[in-house]
Backbone as CSV, one residue per row, in Angstrom:
resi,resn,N_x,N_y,N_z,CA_x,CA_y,CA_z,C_x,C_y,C_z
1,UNK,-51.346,30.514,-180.868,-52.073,30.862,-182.080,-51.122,31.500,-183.091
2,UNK,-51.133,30.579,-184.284,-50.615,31.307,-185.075,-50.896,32.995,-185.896
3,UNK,-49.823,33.687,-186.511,-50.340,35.079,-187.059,-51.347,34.960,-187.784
4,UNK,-51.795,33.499,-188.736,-52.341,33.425,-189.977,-53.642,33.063,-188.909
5,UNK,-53.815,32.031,-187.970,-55.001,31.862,-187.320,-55.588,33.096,-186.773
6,UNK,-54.488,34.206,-186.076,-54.724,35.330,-185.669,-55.637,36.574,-186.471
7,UNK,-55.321,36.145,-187.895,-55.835,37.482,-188.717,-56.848,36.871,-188.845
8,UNK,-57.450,35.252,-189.085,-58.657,34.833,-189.597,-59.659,35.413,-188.384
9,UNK,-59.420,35.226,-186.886,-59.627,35.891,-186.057,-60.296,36.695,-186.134
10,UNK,-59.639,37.750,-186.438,-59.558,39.134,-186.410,-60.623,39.765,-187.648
11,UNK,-60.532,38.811,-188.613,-61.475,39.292,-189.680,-62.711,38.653,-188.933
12,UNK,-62.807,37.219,-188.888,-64.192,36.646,-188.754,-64.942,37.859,-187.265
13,UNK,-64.026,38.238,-186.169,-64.393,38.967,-185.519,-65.511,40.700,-185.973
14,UNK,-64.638,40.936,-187.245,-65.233,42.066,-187.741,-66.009,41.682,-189.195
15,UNK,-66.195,40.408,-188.958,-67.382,39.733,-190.152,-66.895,40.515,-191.606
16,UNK,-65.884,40.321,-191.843,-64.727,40.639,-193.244,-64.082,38.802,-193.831
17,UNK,-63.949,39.568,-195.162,-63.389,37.957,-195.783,-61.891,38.490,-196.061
18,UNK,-60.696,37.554,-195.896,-59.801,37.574,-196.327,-59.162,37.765,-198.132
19,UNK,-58.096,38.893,-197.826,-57.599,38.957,-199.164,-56.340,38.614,-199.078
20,UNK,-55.636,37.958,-199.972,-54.507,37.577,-200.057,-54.077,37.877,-201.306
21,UNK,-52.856,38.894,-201.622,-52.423,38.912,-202.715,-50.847,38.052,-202.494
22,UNK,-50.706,37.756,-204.223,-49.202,37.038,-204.350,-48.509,38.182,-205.017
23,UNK,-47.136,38.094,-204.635,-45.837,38.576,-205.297,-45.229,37.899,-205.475
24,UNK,-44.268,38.101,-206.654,-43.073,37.436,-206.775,-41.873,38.289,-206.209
25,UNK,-41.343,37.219,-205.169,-39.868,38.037,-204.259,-39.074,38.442,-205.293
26,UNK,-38.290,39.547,-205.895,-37.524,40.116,-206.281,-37.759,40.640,-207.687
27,UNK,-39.256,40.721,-207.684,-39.958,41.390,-209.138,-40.031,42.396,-209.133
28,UNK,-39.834,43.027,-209.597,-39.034,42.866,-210.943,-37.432,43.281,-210.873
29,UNK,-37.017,43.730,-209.696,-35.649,43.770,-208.824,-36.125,44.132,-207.074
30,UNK,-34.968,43.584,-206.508,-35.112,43.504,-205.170,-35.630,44.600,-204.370
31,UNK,-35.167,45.790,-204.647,-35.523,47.105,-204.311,-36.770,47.404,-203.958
32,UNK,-37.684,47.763,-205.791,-38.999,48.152,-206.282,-39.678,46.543,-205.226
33,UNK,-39.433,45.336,-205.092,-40.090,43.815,-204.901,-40.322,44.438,-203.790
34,UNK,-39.247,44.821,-202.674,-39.251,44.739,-201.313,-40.671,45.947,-200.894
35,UNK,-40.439,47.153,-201.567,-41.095,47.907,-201.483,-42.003,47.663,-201.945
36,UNK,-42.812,47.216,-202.654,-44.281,46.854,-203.123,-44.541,45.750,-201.696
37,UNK,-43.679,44.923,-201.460,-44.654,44.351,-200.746,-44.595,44.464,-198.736
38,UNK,-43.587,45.947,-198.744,-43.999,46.649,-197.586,-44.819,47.231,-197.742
39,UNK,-45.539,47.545,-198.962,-46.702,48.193,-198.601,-47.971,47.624,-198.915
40,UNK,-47.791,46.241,-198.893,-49.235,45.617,-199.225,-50.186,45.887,-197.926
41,UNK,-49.894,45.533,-196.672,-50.617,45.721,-195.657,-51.614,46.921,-195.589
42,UNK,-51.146,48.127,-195.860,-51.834,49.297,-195.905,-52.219,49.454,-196.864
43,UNK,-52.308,49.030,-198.054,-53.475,48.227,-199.546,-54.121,47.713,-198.945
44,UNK,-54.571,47.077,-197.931,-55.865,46.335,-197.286,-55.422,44.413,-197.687
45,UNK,-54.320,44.130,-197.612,-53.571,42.964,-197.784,-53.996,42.170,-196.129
46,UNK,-54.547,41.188,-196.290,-54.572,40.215,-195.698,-53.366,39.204,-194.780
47,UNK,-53.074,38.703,-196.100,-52.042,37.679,-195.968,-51.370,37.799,-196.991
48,UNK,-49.809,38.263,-196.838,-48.753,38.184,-197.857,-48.710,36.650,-198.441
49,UNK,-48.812,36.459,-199.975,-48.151,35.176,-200.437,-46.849,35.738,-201.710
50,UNK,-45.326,35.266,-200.619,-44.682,35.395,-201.153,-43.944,34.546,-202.488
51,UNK,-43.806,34.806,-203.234,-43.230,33.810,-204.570,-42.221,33.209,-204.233
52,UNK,-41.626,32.401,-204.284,-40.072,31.703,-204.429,-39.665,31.726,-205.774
53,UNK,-38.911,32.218,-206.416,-38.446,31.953,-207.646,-37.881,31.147,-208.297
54,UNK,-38.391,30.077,-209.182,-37.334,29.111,-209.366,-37.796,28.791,-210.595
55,UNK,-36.468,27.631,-211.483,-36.679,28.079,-212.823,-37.455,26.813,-213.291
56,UNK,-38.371,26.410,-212.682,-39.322,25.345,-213.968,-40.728,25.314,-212.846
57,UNK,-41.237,26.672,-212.676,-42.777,26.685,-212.952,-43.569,26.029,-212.997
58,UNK,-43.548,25.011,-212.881,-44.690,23.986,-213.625,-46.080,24.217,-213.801
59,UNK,-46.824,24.769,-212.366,-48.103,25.284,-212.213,-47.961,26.706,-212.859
60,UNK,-47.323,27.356,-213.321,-47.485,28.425,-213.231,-47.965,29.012,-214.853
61,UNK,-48.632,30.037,-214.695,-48.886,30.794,-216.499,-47.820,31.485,-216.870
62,UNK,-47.805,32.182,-217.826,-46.869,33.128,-218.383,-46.391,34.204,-217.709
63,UNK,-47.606,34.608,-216.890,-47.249,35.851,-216.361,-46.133,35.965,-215.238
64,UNK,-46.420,34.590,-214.237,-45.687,34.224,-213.413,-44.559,33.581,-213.596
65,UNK,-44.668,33.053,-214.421,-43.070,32.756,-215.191,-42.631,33.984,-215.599
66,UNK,-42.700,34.722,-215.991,-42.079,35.604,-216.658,-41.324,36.112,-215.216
67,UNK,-42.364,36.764,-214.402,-41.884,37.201,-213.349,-40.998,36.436,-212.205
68,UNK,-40.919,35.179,-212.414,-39.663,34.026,-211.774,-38.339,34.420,-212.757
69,UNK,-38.616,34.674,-213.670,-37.129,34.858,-214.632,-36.610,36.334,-214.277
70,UNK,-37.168,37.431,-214.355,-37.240,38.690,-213.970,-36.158,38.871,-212.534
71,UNK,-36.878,37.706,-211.727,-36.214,38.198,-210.384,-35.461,37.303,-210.576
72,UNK,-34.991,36.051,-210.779,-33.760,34.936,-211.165,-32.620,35.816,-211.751
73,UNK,-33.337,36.408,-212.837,-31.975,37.496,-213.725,-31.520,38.677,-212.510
74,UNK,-32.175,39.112,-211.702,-31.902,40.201,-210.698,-31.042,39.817,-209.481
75,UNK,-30.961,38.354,-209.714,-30.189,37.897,-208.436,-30.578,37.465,-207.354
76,UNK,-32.415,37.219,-207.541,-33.074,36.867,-206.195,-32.588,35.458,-205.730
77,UNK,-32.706,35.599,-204.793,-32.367,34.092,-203.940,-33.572,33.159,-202.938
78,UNK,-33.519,32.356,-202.041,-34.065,31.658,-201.164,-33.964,33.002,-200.162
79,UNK,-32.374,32.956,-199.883,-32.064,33.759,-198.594,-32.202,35.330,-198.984
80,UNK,-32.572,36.027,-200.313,-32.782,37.163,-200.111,-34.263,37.225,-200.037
81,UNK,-35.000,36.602,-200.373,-36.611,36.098,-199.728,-36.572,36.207,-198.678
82,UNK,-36.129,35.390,-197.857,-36.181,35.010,-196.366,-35.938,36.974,-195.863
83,UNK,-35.312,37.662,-196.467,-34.971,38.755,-195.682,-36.451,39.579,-195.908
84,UNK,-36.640,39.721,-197.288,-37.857,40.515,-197.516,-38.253,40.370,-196.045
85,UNK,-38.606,38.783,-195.494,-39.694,39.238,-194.580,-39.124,39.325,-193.212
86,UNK,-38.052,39.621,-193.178,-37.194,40.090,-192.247,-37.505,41.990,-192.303
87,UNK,-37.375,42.213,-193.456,-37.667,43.584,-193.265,-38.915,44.377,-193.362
88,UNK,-39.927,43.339,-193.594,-41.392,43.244,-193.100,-41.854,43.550,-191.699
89,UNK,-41.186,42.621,-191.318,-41.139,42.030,-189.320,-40.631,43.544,-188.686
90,UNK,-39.678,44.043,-189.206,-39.467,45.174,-188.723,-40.460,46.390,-188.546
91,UNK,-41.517,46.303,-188.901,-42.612,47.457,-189.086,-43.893,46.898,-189.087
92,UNK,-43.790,45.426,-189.389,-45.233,44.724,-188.910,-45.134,43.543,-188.186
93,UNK,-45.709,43.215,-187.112,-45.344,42.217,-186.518,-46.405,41.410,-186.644
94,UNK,-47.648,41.400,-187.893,-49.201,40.939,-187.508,-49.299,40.048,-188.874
95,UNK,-49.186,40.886,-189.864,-49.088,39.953,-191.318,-49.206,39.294,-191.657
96,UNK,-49.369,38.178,-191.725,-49.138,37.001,-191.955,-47.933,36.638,-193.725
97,UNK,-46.922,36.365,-193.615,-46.251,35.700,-194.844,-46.011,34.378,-195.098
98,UNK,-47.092,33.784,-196.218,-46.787,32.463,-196.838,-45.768,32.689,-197.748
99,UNK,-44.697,31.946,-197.716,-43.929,31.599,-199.134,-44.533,30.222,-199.903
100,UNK,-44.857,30.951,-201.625,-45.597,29.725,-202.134,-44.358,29.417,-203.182
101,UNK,-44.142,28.150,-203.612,-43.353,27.821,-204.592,-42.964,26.238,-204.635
102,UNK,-42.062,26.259,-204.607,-41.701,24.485,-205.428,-40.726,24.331,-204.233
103,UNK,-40.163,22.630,-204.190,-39.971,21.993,-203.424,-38.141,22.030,-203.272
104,UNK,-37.752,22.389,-204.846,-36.378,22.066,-205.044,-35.479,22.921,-204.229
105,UNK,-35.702,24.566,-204.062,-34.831,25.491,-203.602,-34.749,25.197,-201.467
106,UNK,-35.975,24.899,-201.485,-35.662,24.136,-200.338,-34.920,23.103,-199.425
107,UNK,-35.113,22.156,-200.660,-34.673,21.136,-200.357,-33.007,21.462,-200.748
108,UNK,-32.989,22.244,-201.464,-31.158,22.637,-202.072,-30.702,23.250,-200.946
109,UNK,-31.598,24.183,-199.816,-31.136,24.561,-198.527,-30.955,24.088,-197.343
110,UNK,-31.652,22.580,-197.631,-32.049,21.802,-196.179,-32.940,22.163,-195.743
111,UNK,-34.298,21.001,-195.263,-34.928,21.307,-194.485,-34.927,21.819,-193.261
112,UNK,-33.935,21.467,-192.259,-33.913,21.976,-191.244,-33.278,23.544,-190.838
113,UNK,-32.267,23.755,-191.738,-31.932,24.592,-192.237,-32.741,25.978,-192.362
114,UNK,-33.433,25.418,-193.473,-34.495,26.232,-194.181,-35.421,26.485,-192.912
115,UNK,-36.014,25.501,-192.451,-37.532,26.167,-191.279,-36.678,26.893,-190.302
116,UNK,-35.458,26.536,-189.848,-35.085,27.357,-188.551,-35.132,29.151,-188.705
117,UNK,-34.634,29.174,-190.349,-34.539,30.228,-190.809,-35.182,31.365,-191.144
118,UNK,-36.742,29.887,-191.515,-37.921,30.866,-192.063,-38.881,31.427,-190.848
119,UNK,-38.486,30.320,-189.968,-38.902,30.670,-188.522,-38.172,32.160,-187.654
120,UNK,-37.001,32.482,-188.131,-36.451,33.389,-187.240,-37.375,34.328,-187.755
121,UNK,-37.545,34.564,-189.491,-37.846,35.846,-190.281,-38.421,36.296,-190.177
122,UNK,-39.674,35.386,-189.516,-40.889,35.912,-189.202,-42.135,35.257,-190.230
123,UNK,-41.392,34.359,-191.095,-42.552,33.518,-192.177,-43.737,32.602,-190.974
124,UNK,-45.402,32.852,-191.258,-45.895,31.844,-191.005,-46.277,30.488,-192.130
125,UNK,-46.306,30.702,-193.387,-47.140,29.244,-193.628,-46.166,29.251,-194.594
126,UNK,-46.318,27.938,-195.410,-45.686,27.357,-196.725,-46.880,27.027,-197.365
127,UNK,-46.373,26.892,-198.796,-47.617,26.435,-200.190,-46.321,26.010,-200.841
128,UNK,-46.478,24.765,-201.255,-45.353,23.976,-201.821,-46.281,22.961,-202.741
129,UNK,-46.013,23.587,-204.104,-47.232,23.254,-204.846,-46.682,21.654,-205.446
130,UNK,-45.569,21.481,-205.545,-45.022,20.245,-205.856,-44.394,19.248,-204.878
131,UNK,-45.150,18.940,-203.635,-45.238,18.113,-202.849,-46.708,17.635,-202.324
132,UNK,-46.838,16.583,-202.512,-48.265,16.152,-202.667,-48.768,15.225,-200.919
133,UNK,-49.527,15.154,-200.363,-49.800,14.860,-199.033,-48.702,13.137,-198.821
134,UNK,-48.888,12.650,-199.984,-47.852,11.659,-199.786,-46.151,11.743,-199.557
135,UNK,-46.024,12.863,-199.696,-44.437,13.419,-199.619,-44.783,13.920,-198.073
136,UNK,-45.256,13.788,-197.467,-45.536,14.893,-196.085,-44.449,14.895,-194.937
137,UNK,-43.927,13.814,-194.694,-42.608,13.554,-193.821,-41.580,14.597,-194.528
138,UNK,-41.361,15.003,-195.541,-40.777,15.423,-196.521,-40.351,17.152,-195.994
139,UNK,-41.454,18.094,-195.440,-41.471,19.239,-195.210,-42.989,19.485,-194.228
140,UNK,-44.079,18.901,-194.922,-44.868,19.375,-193.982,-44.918,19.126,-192.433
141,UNK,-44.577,17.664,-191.909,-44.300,17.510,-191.004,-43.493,18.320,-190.068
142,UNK,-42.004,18.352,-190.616,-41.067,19.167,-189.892,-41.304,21.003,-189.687
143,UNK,-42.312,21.455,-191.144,-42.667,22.393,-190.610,-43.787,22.588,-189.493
144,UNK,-44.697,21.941,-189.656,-45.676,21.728,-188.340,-44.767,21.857,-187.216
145,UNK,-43.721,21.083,-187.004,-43.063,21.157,-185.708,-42.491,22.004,-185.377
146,UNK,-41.597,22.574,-186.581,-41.461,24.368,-186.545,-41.936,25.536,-185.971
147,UNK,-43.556,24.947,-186.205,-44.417,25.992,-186.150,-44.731,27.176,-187.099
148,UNK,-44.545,26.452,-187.878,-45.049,26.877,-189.550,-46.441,26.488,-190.287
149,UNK,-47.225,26.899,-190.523,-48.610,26.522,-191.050,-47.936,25.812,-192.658
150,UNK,-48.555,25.043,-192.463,-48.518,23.893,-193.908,-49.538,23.902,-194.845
151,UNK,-50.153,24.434,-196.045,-51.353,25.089,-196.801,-51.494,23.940,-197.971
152,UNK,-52.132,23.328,-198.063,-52.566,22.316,-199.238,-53.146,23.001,-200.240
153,UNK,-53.176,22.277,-201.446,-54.506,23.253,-202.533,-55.010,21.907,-202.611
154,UNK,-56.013,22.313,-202.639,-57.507,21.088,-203.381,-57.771,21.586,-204.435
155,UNK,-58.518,21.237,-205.833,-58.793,21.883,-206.978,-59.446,21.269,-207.627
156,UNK,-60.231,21.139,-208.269,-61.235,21.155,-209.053,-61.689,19.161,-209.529
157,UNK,-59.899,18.674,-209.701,-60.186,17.136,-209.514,-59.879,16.335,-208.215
158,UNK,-60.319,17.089,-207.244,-60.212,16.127,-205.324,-61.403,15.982,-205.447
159,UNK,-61.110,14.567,-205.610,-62.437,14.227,-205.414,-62.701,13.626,-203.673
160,UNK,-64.414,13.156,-203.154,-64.392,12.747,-202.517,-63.049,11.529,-201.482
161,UNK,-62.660,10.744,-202.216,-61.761,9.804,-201.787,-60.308,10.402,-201.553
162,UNK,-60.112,11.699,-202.372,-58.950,12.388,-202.161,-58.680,13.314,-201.068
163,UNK,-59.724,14.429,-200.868,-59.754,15.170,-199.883,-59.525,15.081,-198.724
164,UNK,-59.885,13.688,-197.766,-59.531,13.861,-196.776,-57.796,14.001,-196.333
165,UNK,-57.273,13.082,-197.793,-55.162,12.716,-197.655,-55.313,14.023,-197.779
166,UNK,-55.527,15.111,-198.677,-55.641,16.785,-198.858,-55.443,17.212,-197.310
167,UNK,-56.565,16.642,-196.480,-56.955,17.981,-195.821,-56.173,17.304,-194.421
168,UNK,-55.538,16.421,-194.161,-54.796,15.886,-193.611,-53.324,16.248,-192.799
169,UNK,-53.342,16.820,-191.955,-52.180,17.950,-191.574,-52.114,19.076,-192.179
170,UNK,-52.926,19.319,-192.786,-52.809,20.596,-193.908,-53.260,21.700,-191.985
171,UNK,-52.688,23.103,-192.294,-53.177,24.350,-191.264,-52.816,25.348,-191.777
172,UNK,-53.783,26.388,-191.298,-54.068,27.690,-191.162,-55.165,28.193,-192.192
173,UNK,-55.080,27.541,-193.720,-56.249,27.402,-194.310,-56.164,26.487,-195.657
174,UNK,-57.241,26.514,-196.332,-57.119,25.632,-196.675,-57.175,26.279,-198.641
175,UNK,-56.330,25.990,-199.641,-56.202,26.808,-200.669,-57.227,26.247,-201.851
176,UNK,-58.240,26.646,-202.343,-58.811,26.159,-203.332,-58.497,26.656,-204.427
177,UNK,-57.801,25.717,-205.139,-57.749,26.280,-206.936,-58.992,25.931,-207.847
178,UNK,-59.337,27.716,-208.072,-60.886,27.576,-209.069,-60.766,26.659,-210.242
179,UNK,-59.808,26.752,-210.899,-60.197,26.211,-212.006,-58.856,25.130,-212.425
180,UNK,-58.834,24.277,-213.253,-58.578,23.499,-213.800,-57.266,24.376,-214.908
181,UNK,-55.931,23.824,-214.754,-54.956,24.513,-215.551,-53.421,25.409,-214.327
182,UNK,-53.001,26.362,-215.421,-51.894,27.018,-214.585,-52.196,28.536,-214.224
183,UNK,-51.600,29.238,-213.668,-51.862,30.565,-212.696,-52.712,31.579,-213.996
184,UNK,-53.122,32.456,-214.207,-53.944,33.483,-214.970,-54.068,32.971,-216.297
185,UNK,-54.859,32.100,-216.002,-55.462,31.930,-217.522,-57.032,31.748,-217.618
186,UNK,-58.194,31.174,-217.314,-59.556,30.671,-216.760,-59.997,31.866,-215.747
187,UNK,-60.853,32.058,-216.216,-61.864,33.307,-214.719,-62.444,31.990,-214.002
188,UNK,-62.532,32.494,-212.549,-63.119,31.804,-211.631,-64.399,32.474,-211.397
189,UNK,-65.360,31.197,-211.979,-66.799,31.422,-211.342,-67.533,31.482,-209.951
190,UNK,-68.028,32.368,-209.745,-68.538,31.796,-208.030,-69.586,30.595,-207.768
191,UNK,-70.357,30.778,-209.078,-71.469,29.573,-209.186,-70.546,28.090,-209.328
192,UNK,-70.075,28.223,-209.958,-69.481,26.745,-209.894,-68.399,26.583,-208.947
193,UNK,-67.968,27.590,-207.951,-66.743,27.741,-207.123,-67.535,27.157,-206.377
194,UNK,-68.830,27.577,-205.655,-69.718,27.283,-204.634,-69.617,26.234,-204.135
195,UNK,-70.297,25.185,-204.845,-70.087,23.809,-204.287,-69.125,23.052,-204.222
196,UNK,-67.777,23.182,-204.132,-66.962,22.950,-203.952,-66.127,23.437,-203.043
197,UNK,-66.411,24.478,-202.713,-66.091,25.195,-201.496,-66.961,24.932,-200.013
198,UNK,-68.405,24.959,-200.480,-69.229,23.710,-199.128,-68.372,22.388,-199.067
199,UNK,-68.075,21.809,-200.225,-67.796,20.376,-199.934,-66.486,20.507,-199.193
200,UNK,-65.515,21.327,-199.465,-64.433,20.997,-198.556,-64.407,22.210,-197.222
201,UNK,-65.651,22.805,-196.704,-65.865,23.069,-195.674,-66.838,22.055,-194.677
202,UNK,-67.356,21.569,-195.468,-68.135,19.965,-194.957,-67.188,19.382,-193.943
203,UNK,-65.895,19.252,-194.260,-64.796,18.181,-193.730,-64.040,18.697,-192.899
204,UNK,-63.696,20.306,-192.819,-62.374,20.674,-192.200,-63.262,22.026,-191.593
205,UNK,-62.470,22.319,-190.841,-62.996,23.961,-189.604,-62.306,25.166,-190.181
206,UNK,-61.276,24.436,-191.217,-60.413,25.314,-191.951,-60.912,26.245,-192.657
207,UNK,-60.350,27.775,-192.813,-60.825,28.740,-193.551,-60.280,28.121,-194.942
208,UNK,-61.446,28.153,-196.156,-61.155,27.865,-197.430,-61.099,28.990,-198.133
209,UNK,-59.611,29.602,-198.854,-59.768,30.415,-199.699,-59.321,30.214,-201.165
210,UNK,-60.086,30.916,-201.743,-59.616,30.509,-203.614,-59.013,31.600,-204.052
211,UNK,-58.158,30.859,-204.974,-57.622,31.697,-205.906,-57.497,30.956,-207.563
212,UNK,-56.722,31.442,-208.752,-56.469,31.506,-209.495,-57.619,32.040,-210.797
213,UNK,-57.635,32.531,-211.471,-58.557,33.403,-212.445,-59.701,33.922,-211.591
214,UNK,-58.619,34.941,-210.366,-59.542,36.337,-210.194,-58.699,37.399,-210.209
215,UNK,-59.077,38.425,-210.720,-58.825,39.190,-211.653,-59.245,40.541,-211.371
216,UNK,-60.346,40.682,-210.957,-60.597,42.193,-210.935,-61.541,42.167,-209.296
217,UNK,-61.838,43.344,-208.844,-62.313,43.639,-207.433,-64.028,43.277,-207.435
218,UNK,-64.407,42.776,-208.717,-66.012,42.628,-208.769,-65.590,41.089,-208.392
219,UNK,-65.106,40.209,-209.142,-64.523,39.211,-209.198,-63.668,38.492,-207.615
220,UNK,-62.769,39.532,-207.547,-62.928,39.152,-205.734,-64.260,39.170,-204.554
221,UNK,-64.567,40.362,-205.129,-65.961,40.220,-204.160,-67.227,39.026,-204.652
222,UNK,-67.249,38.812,-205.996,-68.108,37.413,-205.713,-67.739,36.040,-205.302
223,UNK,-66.273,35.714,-205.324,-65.555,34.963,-204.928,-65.415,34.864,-203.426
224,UNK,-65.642,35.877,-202.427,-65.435,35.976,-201.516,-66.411,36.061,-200.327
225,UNK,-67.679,36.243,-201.805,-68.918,36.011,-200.790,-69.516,34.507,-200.798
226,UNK,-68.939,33.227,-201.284,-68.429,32.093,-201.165,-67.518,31.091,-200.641
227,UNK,-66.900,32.145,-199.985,-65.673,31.554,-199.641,-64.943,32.195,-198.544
228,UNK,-63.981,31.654,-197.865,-63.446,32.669,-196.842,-62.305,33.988,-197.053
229,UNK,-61.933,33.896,-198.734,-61.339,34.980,-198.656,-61.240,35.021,-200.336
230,UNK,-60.412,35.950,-200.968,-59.813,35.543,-202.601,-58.406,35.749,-202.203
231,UNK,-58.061,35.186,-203.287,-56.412,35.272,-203.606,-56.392,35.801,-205.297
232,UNK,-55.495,37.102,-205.304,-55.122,37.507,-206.651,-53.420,37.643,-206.590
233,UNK,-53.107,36.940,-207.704,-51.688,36.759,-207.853,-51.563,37.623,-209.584
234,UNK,-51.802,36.487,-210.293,-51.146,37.252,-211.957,-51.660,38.979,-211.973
235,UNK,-52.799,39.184,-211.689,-53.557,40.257,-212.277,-52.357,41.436,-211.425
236,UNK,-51.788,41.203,-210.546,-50.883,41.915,-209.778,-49.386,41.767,-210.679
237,UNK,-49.035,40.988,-210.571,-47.871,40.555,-211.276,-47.524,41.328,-212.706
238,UNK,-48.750,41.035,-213.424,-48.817,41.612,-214.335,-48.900,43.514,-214.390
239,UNK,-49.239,43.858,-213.514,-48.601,45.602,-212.992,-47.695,45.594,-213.132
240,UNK,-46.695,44.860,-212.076,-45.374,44.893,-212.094,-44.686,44.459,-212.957
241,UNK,-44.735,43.905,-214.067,-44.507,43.694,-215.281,-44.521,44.480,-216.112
242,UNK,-45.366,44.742,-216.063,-45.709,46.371,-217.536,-44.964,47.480,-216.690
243,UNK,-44.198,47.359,-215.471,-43.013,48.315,-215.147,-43.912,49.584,-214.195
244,UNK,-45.512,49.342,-213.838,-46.035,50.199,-213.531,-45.435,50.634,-212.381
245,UNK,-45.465,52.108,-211.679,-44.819,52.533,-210.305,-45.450,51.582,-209.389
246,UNK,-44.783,51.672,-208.171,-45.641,51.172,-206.929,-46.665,51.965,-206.700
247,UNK,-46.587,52.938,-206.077,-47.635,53.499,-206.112,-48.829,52.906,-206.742
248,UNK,-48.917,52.696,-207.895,-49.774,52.265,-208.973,-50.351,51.367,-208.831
249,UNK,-49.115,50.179,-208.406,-49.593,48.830,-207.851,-50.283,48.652,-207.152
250,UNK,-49.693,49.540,-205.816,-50.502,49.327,-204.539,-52.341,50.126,-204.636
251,UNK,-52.085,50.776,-205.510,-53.481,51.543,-205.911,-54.665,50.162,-206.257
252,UNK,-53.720,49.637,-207.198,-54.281,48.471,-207.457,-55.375,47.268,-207.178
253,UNK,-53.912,47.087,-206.208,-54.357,45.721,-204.683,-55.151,46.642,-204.150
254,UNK,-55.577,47.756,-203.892,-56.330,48.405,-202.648,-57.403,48.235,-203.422
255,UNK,-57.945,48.015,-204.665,-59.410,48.015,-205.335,-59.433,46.444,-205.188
256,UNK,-58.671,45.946,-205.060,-59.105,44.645,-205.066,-59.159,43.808,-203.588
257,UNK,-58.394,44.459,-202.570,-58.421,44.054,-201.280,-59.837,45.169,-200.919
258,UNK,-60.587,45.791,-201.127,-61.797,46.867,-201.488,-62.912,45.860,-201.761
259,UNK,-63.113,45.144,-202.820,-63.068,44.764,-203.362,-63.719,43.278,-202.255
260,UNK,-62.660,43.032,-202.277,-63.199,41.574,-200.827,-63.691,41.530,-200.322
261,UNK,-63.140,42.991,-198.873,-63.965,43.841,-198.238,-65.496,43.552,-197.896
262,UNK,-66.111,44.145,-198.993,-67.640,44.312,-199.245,-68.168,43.159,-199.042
263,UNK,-67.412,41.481,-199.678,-68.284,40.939,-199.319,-68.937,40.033,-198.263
């Protein structure tokens, strides 16, 4: 059993929904990055989703771009990522860490390379938003064999005929993007999240969680009483952006992993 199957576990056991916040690895420098996201766990953090930094975004909004350039200018790397959760592993062994990002810095490391590596660190899943189920020999495969959870997003245009190539080797859960567009821009509705979240629990045993335009801890909790967990990325990012302390941050994520909680 994987860590990420382990925590779904562990929540569905204590009838709790999953929170997952995103960081960007080396935001806003390596130091303040590392430390914000040793302390997500005790914020009531779920599942770490770590950023990869790299320079053409495509999915991403402003906020998260900004914060890929931030840590690019600071010197972040693949392999100083990979350590973050090396020095995670050292004090938590339960966590779960996805690295979400693009296909290129990977592939610039080698696949095999890369999973042996992400495997020592202690990473469980990948979100590799620019590889599509038809690329799957590509990374998802070899990470499966790894023993790496492989995370698809479905979103708003999977349709029937698409979902199943979606949900197709995809493990550990399954990522729904609310809305239509790039990272913090659109609020995610729960009324219209709803049925779309039955439909791709219809098909798979997989925990479905959403993210993108949620935003605040009212907002996670209606999201979450739909779904198997929320994911907040910009609304975080954007703390660490405006230079706020950790402390601050983590004050933050705890209203919004709070927030989930409840529902």
């Amino acid at each position: 059993m994987s860590r990420i199957d382990a925590k779904f576990a562990e929540l569905n056991a204590a009838g709790k929904k999953a929170f997952v916040a995103y960081v960007m690895a080396g935001d806003p420098d390596y130091d303040k990055g590392l430390e914000i996201v040793k302390g997500l766990p005790a914020a009531g953090v779920d599942i770490i989703e770590l950023g990869l930094p790299f320079t053409d975004p495509m999915a991403d909004g402003i906020t998260i771009q900004l914060a890929g350039q931030r840590a690019l200018g600071g010197g972040q790397t693949l392999q100083k990522t990979l350590q973050y959760a090396r020095e995670l592993r050292k004090t938590d062994d339960t966590t779960p860490i996805v690295l979400m990002g693009y296909y290129n810095p990977i592939y610039s490391c080698g696949v095999e390379t890369f999973l042996t590596q992400a495997k020592e660190a202690g990473v469980d899943g990948l979100i590799i938003v620019d590889l599509p189920p038809e690329e799957e020999d590509e990374l998802c495969i070899p990470a499966q064999a790894a023993g790496i959870n492989f995370i698809r997003l479905a979103t708003p245009t999977t349709d029937d005929k698409r979902l199943p190539k979606v949900l197709q080797n995809t493990s550990g859960f399954v990522y729904y993007v609310s809305v239509n567009g790039i990272t913090g821009t659109a609020s995610a509705q729960a009324n219209v999240v709803a049925p779309e979240v039955a439909r791709i629990k219809s098909q798979t045993d997989l925990p479905v969680i959403v993210g993108f335009g949620i935003k605040t801890p009212d907002a996670a909790q209606d999201i979450a009483t739909i779904a198997d967990g929320a994911v907040v990325g910009s609304a975080i990012v954007e703390k660490i952006g405006a230079g706020e302390s950790v402390a601050d941050v983590l004050a933050f994520v705890k209203t919004l992993a709070d927030g989930t909680h409840r529902a």
